[in-house]
KOLPAPA-338295 format. One record per residue (C-alpha): residue in three letters; x, y, z. Coordinates in steps of 0.05 Angstrom, whole numbers, padded with zeros to 5 digits, always signed. Example, Ala and Ser with C-alpha at 12.3 -4.5 7.8 and 13.67 -1.06 7.14 Angstrom:
REM KOLPAPA-338295
ALA+00246-00090+00156/SER+00273-00021+00143/
END
This chain:
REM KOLPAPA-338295
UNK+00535-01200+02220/UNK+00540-01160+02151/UNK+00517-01186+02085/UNK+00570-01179+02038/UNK+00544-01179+01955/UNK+00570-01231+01910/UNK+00637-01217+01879/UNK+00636-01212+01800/UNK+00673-01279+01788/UNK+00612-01306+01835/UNK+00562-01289+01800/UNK+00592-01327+01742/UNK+00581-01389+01783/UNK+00513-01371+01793/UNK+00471-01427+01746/UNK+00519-01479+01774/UNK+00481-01475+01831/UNK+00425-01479+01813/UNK+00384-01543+01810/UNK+00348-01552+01743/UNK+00274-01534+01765/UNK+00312-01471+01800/UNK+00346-01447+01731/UNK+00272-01457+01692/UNK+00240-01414+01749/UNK+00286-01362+01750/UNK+00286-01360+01674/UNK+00208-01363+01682/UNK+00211-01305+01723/UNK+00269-01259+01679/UNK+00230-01265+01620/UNK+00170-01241+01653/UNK+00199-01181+01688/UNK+00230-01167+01617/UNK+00155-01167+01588/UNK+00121-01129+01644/UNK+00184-01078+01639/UNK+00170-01064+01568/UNK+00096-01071+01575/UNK+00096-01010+01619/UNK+00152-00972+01583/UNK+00096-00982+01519/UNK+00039-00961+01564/UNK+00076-00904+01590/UNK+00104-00882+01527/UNK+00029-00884+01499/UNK-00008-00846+01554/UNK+00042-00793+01560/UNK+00051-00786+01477/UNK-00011-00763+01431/UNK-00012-00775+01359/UNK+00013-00703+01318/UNK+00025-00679+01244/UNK+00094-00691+01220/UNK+00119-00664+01153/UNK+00124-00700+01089/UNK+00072-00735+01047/UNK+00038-00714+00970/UNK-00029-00688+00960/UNK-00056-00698+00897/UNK-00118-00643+00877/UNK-00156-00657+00817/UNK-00181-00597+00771/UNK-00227-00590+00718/UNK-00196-00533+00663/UNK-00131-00507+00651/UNK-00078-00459+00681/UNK-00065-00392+00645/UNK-00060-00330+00692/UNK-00021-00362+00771/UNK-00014-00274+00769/UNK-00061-00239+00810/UNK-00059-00184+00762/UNK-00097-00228+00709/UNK-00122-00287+00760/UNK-00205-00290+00728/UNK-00215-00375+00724/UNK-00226-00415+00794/UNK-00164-00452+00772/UNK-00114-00396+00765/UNK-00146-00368+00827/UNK-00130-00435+00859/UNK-00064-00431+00840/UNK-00054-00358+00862/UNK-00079-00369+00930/UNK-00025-00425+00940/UNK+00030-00378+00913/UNK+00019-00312+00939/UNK+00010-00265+00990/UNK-00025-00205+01009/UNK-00028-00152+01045/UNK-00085-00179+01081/UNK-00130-00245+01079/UNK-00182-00283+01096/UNK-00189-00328+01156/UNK-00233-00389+01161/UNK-00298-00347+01185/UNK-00295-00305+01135/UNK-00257-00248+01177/UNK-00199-00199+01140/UNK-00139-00199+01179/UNK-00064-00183+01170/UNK-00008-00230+01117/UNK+00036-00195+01090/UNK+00019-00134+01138/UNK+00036-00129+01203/UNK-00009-00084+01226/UNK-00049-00031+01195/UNK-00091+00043+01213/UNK-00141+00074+01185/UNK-00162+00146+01191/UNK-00195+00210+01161/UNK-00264+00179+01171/UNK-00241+00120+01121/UNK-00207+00155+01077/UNK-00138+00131+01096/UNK-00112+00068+01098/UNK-00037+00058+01128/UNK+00001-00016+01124/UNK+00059-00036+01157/UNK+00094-00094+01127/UNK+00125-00157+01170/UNK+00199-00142+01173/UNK+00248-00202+01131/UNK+00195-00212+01076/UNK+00222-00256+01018/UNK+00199-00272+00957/UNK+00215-00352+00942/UNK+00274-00335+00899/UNK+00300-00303+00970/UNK+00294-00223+00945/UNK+00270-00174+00990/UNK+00191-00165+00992/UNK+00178-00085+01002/UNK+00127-00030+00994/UNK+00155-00023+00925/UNK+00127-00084+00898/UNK+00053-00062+00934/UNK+00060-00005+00891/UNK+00074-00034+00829/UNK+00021-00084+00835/UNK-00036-00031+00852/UNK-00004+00006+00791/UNK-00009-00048+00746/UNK-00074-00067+00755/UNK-00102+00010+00756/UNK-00072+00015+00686/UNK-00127+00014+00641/UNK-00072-00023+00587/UNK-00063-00077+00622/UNK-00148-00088+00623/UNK-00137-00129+00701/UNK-00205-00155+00725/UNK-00190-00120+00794/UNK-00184-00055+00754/UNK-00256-00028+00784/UNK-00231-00043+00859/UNK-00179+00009+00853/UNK-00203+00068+00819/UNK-00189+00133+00835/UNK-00140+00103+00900/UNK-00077+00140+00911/UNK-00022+00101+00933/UNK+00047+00132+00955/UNK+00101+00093+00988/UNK+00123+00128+01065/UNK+00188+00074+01072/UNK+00205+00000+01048/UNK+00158-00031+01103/UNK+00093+00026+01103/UNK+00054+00038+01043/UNK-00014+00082+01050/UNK-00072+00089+00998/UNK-00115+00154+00999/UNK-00193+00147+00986/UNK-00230+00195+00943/UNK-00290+00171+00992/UNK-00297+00134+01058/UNK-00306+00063+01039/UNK-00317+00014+01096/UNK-00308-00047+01056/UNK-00232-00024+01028/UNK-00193-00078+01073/UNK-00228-00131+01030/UNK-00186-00097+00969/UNK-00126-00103+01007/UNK-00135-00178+01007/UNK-00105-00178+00929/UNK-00050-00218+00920/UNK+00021-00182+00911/UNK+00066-00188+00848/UNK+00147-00186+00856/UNK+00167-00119+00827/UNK+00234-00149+00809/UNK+00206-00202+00753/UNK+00161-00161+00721/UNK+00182-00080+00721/UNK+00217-00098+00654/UNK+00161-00138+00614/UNK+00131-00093+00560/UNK+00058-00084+00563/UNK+00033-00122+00512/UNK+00086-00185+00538/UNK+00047-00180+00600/UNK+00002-00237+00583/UNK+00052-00282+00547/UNK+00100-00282+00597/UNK+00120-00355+00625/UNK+00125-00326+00700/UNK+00050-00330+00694/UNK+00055-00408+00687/UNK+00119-00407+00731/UNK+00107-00349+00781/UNK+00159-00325+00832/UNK+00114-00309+00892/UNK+00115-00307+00965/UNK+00055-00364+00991/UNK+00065-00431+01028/UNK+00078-00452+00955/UNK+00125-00456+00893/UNK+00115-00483+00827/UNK+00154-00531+00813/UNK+00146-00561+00749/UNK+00096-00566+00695/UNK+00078-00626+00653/UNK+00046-00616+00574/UNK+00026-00664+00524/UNK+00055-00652+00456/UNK-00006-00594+00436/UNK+00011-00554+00495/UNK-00046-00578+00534/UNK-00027-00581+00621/UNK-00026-00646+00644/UNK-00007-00629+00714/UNK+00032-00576+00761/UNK+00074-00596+00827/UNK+00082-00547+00882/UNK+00139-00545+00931/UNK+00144-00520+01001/UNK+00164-00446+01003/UNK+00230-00440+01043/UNK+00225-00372+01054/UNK+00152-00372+01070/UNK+00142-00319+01127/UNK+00081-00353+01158/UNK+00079-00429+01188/UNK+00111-00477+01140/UNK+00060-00526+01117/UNK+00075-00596+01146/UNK+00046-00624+01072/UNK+00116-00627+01028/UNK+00083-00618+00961/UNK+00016-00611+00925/UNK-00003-00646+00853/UNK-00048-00613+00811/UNK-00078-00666+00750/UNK-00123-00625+00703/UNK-00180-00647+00671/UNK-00234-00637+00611/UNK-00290-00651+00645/UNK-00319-00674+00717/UNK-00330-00737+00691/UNK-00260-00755+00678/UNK-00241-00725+00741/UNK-00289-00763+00782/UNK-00266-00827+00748/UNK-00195-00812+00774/UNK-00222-00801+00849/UNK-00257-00868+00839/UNK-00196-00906+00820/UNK-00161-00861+00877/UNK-00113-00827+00835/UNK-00125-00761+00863/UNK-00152-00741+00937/UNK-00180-00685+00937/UNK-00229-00652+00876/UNK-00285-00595+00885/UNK-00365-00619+00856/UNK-00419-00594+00828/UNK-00469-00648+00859/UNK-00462-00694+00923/UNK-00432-00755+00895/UNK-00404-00814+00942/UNK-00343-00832+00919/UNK-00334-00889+00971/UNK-00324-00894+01049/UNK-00248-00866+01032/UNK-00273-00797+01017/UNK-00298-00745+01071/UNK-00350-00688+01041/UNK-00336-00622+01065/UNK-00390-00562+01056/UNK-00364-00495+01047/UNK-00413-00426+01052/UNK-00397-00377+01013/UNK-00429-00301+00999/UNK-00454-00313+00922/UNK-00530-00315+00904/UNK-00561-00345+00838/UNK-00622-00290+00814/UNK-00660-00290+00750/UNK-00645-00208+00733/UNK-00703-00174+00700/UNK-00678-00118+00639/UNK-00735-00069+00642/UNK-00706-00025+00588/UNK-00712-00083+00538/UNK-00778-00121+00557/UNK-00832-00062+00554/UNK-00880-00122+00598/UNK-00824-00128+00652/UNK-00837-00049+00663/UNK-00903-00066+00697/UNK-00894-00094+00769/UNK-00947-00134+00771/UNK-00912-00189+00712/UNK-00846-00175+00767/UNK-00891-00194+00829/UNK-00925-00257+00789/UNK-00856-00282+00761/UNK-00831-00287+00834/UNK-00899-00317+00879/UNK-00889-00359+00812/UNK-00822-00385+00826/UNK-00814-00450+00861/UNK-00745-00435+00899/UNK-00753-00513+00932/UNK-00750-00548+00864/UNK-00675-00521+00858/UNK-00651-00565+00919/UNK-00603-00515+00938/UNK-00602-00470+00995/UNK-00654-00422+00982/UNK-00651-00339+00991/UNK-00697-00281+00994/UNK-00653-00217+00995/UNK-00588-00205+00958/UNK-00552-00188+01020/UNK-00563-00253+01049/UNK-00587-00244+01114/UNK-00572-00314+01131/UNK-00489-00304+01115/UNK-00490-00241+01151/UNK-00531-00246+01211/UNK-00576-00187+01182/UNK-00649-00186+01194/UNK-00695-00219+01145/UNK-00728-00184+01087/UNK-00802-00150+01120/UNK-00826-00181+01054/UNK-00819-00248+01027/UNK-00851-00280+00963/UNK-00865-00347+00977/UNK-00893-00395+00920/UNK-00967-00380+00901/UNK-00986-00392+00832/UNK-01060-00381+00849/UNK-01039-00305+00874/UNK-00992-00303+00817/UNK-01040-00323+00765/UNK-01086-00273+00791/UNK-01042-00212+00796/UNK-01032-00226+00722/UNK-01103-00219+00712/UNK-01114-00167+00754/UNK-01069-00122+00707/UNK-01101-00138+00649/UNK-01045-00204+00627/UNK-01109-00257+00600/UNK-01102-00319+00558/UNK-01170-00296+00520/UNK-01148-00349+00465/UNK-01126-00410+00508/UNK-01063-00424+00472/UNK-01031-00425+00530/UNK-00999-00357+00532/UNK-01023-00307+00574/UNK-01015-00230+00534/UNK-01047-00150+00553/UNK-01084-00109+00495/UNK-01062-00040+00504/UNK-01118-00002+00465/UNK-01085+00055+00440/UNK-01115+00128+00408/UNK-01082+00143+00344/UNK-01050+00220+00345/UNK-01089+00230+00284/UNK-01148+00200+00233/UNK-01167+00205+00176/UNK-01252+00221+00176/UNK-01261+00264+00113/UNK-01267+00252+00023/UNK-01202+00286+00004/UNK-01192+00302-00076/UNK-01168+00347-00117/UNK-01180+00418-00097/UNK-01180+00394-00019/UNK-01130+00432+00032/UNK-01126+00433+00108/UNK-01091+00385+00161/UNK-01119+00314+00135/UNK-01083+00340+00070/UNK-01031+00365+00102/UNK-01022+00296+00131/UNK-01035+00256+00070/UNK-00976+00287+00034/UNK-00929+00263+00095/UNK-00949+00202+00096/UNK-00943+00194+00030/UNK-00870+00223+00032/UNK-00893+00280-00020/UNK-00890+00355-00025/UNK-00926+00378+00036/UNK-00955+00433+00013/UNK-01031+00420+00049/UNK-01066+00430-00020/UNK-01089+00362-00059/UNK-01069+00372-00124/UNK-01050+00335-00179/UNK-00985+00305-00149/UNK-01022+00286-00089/UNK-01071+00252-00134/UNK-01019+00216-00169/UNK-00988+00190-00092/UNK-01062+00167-00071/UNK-01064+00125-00145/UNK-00994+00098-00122/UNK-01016+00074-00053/UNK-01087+00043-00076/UNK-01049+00007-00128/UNK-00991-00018-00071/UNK-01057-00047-00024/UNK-01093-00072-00081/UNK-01158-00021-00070/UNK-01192+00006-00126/UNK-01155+00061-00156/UNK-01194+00127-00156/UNK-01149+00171-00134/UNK-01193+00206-00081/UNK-01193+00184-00012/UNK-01256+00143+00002/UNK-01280+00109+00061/UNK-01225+00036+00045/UNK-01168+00090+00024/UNK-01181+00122+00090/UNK-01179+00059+00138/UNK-01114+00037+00101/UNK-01087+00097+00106/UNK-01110+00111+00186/UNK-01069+00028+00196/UNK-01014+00042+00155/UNK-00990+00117+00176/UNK-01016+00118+00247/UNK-01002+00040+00270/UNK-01052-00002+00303/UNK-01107+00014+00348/UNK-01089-00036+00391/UNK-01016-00060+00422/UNK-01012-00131+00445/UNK-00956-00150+00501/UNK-00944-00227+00509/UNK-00917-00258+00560/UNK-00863-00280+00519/UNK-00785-00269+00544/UNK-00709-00298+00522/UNK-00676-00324+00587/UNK-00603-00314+00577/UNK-00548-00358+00616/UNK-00485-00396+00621/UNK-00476-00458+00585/UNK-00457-00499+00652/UNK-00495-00554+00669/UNK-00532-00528+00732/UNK-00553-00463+00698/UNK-00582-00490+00647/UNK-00623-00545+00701/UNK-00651-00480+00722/UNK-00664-00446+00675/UNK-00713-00509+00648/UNK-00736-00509+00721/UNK-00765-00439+00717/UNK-00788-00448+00626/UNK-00834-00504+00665/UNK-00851-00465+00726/UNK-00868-00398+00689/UNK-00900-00437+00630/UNK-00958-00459+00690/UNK-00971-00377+00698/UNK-00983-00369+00621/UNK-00916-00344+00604/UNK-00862-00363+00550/UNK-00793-00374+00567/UNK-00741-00379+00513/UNK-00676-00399+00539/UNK-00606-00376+00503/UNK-00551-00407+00536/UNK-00474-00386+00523/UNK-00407-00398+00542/UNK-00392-00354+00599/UNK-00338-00314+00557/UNK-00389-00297+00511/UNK-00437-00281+00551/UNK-00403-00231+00586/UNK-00372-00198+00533/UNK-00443-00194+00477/UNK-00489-00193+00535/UNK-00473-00177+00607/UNK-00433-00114+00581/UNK-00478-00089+00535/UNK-00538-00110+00582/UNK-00566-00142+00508/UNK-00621-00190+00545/UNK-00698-00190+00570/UNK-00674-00229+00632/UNK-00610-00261+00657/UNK-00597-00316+00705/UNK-00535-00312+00729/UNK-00497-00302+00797/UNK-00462-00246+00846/UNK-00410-00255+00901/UNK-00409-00204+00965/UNK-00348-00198+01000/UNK-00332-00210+01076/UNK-00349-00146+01082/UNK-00423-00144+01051/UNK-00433-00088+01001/UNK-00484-00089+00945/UNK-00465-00021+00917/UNK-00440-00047+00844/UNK-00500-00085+00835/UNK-00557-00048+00856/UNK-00537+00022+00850/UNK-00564+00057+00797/UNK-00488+00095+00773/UNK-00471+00011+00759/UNK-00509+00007+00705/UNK-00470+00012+00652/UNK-00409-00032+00656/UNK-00356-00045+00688/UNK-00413-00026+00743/UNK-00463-00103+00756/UNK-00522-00070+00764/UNK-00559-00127+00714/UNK-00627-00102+00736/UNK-00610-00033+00715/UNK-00647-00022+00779/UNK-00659+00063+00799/UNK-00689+00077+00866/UNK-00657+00142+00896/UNK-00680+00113+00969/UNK-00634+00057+00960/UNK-00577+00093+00917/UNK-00570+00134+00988/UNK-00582+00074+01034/UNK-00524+00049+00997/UNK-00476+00103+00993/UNK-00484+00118+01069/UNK-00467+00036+01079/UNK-00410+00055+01037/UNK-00384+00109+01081/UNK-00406+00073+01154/UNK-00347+00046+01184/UNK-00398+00027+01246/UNK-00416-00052+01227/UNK-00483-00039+01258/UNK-00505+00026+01225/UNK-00478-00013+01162/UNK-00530-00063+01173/UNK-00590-00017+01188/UNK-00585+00014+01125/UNK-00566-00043+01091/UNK-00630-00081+01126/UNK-00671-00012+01101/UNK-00643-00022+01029/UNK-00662-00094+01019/UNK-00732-00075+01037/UNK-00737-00024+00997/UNK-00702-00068+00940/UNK-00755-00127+00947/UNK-00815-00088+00946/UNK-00791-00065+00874/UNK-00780-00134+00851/UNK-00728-00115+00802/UNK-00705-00199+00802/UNK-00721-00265+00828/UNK-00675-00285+00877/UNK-00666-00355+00875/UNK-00605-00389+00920/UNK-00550-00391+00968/UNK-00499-00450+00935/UNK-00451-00482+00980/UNK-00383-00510+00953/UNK-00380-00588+00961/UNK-00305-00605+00964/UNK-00293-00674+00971/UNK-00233-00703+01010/UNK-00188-00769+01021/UNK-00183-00787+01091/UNK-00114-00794+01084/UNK-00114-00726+01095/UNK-00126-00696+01157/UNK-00145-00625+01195/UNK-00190-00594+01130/UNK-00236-00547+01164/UNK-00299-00526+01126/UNK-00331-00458+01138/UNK-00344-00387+01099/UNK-00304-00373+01041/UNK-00307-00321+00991/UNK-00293-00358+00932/UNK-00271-00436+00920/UNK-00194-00424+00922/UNK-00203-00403+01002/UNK-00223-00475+01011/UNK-00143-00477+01021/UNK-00152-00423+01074/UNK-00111-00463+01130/UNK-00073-00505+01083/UNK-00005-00507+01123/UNK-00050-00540+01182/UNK-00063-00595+01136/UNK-00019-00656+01147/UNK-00016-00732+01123/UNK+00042-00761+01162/UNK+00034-00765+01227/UNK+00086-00780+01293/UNK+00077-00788+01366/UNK+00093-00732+01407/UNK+00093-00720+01483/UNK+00039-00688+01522/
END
């Protein structure tokens, strides 16, 4: 017999019969088939989704100092470099381990021994107000910045480069010399040809597109807010839409500017911004993550031989560094400025670890003695005059003591004492207050032998000026090492400047016994501009004025090496060489603290060249999240 199913107008009869225990249980039982069915559609949904970024959300960046140059022609403060790296491209860039590889470029060759360099551009690039990004505006950014006029602080990278254009998407640069760390010059940020071909020269710097720049990052300047003087308050940033590379899933960026750190750590307290770079580990609250970023820059207290006649002798080099205390510092501390420990390169053979007993006695040893106990150690230099005078001269005398009377004197040399001589000898007794006889006697004589001849005797203290920057942890070291040295017997002086100033009266003019300041490598490491001896003059860095012909040919062979390991070999031979000299104290390795909401997530810490590649990966970074399926 077949089972025929319930007609619709049945099944409208069906709680009519049903008793009423029957209708609760079946309503009992409904109800919990509905739950259990939408229990496992939850539980299904959940273990076959994962949480993932979604787009939208603000991130708010605090900064301490103002925007003047978002160009990359003029780009010389960390905040306008901040701003440049979220605004433009170039050819090439860096990645989050430090490694230079392809942006704007597709691909690139390199030939003649490293002489050439050949770039092929991405095809469709657009700058943000949609024009065409091509090898012309390459060209007229390498142009501008080579252009003495325009006094770019990249100018020194691209000396002597020849650039010539082969079609809209190649561009090549010719070398004068191999140069194995060129790619790392190709990582300059690219201006639109368009916007600024027609600015005059000396407009260059006024212009508003450096405030509002037309570029061709993940980012766009949006608008700018000013109090009444002028003074930035704060800069938005927009999404690109023509952005060739990922599009960042964070909608727009905030930038609040501040005087100091302490009003911008007050903000990030009361959680008005989430995200600010600092010079000390702070804890903000449990809100906050810390991220540590290593970066290829060295602190060094620079020794100016030329102007300190005692930092000429080695041994007051060797003592200043077994004198040095690197631990005191609490940063990461260095031996070598290639930094071994950055670059996987071999440690220095030689390493001057802190020993003020060995200090303190290599200072003796060469003759440096605190003889009075004032504290102060100092070297007598007994010197033998070029000439005496041993012999009565008067009137009728001649020969070379008369001879050399009358120029010291400043009279007629004629090398007969006459009666003008006389008169010059009456002249000088009466100036010294000795008793006028116009002949030169034995007190005559002895004033005569100090006063035209100079001392028997030179005295070198250990007496220096420290010179540095005016920032807060310069000058904490600079009092570190006054007290450290002071232990040896040596005077420190410190003179401390804003850094403007002290680049422009000091650093170029190399106008200081010894400087304490700092020098950034690149990716790819090369220490030619700062210890070769042709960089000692500006624009070259060689602070040290250091000359070794060794290490001048150690580091033009580096130069020319486009082998990463025969780089390092000589590089490794170099900083041995360098060390032994002890031309500077090398002191530490800072890391960048950047400090972080939680709110926002996927920041990855690692190498960075500078503090504006801390946004190195920015478009990864997200703050609104959605579930999306395995």
């Amino acid at each position: 017999m077949s089972t025929k199913w319930p007609a619709r107008s049945q099944w409208k009869h069906f709680f009519n019969v049903l008793s009423k225990k029957e209708k609760i249980a079946f309503l009992g039982f409904f109800v919990l088939t509905l739950v259990s069915s939408v229990f496992l559609l939850i539980n299904f949904y959940f273990k076959n989704t994962e949480i993932a970024p979604a787009k939208g959300g603000t991130y708010i960046e605090g900064l301490v100092g103002q925007p003047r140059f978002i160009n990359p022609v003029y780009a010389n403060s960390d905040v306008d470099r901040d701003m440049v790296q979220l605004t433009f491209s170039g050819l090439m860039k860096y990645d989050k381990n430090l490694q230079i590889v392809p942006d704007l470029a597709k691909n690139y060759t390199i030939e003649e021994e490293g002489k050439v360099y050949t770039f092929y551009l991405k095809e469709n690039l657009l700058w943000q107000d949609k024009n065409p990004l091509t090898a012309d505006d390459i060209i007229f950014t390498i142009k501008t910045i080579q252009n003495p006029d325009f006094n770019s602080p990249c100018r020194a990278n691209w000396v002597g480069v020849e650039i010539e254009k082969i079609d809209d998407l190649t561009v090549r640069f010719k070398l004068k010399k191999p140069y194995s760390a060129f790619l790392e010059n190709a990582t300059i940020k690219i201006l639109p040809q368009h916007i600024w071909q027609n600015i005059l020269l000396e407009n260059f710097p006024l212009e508003p597109y450096n405030l509002e720049p037309v570029g061709s990052g993940p980012y766009k300047v949006k608008n700018i807010q000013k109090k009444k003087d002028g003074q930035i308050t704060s800069l938005t940033l927009n999404r690109n839409p023509f952005y060739f590379g990922k599009t960042p899933y964070i909608s727009e960026i905030k930038v609040l500017f501040f005087n100091n750190e302490e009003e911008l750590i007050k903000e990030a307290q009361r959680e008005k911004i989430k995200g600010l770079g600092l010079s000390s580990l702070i804890e903000l609250n449990e809100n906050w993550q810390n991220y540590l970023f290593s970066f290829p820059r060295y602190f060094a207290v620079f020794f100016n031989q030329e102007k300190s006649k005692t930092l000429s002798y080695k041994e007051v080099r060797l003592a200043l560094n077994y004198g040095t205390n690197k631990e005191e510092f609490g940063e990461k501390i260095i031996h070598s400025p290639i930094l071994p420990e950055i670059y996987g390169f071999e440690s220095p053979s030689k390493i001057y670890e802190f020993n003020i007993e060995k200090a303190k006695q290599i200072l003796e040893e060469a003759g440096f003695k605190d003889e009075d106990q004032d504290g102060l150690r100092e070297k007598i230099i007994k010197k033998e005059p070029a000439f005496q005078f041993k012999n009565l001269l008067t009137i009728g005398s001649k020969g070379k003591e008369v001879t050399e009377l009358q120029k010291c004197l400043e009279g007629e040399v004629t090398g007969y004492f006459g009666t003008k001589t006389k008169a010059a000898v009456l002249k000088f007794q009466e100036k010294y207050n000795i008793e006028t006889t116009g002949t030169v006697g034995k007190n005559t004589r002895g004033k005569l032998n100090e006063i035209c001849f100079g001392e028997p005797e030179e005295v070198l203290p250990l007496s220096f000026s420290l010179v540095t920057a005016g920032q807060t942890q310069m000058v904490k070291t600079a009092e570190l090492l006054k007290e450290q040295w002071k232990a040896l017997g040596v005077e420190v002086k410190i003179e401390k400047y804003p850094l403007s100033q002290l680049e422009q009266d000091f650093i170029k003019t190399r106008n200081y016994e010894i400087l304490l300041f700092g020098e950034v490598l690149g990716a790819i490491p090369d220490p030619f501009p700062f210890w070769h001896s042709s960089q000692k003059k500006d624009p070259g860095l060689n602070l040290s004025l250091y000359d070794n012909k060794k290490a001048d040919d150690l580091l033009e062979e580096s130069r020319k090496s486009s082998n990463a390991e025969d780089r390092a070999k000589k590089l490794i031979s170099f900083q041995n060489i360098l060390i032994e000299d002890a031309p500077a104290v090398f002191l530490y390795n800072p890391v960048y603290l950047y400090s972080i909401s939680q709110e926002i997530k996927r920041v990855e810490a690692g190498k960075i060249i500078d503090p504006s590649k801390r946004f190195i990966g920015i478009e990864n970074w997200y703050i609104k999240t959605r579930r999306a399926w395995k």
